[in-house]
C-alpha positions as CSV (number, residue, x, y, z in Angstrom):
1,X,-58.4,7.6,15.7
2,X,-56.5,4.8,17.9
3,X,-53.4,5.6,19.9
4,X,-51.9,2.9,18.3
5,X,-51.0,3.8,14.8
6,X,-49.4,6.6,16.5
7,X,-47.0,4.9,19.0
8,X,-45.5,2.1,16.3
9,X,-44.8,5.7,14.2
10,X,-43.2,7.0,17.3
11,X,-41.4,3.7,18.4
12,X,-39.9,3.8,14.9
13,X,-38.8,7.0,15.0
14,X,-36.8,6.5,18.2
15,X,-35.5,3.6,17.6
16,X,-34.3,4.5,14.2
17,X,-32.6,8.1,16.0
18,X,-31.1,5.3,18.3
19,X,-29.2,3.7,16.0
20,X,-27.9,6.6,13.9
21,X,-26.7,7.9,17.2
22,X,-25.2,4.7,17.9
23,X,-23.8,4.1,14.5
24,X,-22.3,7.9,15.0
25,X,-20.9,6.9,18.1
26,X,-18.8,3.2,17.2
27,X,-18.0,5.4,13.7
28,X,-16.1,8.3,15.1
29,X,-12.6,7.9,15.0
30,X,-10.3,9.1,17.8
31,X,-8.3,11.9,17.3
32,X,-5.5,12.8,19.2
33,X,-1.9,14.5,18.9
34,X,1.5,14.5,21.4
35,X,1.6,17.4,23.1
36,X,5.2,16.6,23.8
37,X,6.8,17.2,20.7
38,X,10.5,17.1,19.9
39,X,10.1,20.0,17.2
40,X,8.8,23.7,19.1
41,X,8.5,25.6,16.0
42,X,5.3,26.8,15.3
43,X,5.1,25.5,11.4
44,X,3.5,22.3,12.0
45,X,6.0,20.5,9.2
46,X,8.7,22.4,10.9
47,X,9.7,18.6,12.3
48,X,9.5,17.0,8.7
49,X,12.7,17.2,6.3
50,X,13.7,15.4,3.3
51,X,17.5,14.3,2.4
52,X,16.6,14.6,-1.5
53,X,19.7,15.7,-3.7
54,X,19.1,19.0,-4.7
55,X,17.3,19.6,-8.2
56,X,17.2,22.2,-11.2
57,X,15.3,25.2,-11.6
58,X,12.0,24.5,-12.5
59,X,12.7,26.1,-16.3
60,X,16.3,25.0,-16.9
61,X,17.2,22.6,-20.0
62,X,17.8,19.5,-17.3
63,X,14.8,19.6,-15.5
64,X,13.2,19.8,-19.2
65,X,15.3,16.7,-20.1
66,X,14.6,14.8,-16.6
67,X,10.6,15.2,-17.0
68,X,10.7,13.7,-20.4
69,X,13.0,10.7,-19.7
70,X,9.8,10.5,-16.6
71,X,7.5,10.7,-19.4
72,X,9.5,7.9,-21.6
73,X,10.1,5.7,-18.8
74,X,6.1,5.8,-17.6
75,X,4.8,5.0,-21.4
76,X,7.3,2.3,-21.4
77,X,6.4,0.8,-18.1
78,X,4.2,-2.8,-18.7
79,X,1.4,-2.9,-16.3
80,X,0.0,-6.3,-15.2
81,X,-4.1,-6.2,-17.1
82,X,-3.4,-3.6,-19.9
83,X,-2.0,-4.0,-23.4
84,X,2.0,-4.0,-24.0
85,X,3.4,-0.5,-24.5
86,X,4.1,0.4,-28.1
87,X,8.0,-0.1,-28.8
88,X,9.2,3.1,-30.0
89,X,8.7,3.7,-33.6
90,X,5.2,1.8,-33.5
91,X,2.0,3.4,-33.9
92,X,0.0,3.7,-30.5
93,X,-3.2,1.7,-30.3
């Protein structure tokens, strides 16, 4: 048996490591954080906040009323490549 045959398998093989290294390489994405942050606390959401009004209890009558007005306005909401919602009163397709 000839060297031959075996070097080409061998030249494959390291060329085709080669470029999955190099592929690896250009594909990883940089990571990085500020290590000067303004917020010191140890929660690492400690520096987000939200200025959202202030909402029901999870199993009071208004939030009950406020997800189904989200639920009316949602199945009345047209969106561009799907059929007109049904009006209210027609049957649903």
């Amino acid at each position: 048996m000839s060297n031959h045959p075996r070097r080409r398998v061998i030249t494959k093989i390291l060329v085709s490591v080669a470029i999955a290294v190099g592929a690896g390489l250009t594909a990883a994405a940089p990571a990085g954080a500020d290590p000067h942050s303004i917020d010191t606390s140890p929660n690492p959401f400690g520096g987000l906040g939200c200025n959202c009004r202030q909402t029901a209890p999870a199993d009071s009558p208004q939030s009950r009323q406020e997800i189904s007005r989200g639920i009316r306005e949602g199945l009345a909401v047209s969106v561009p490549g799907l059929p007109a919602p049904a009006k209210p009163g027609q049957p649903r397709p």
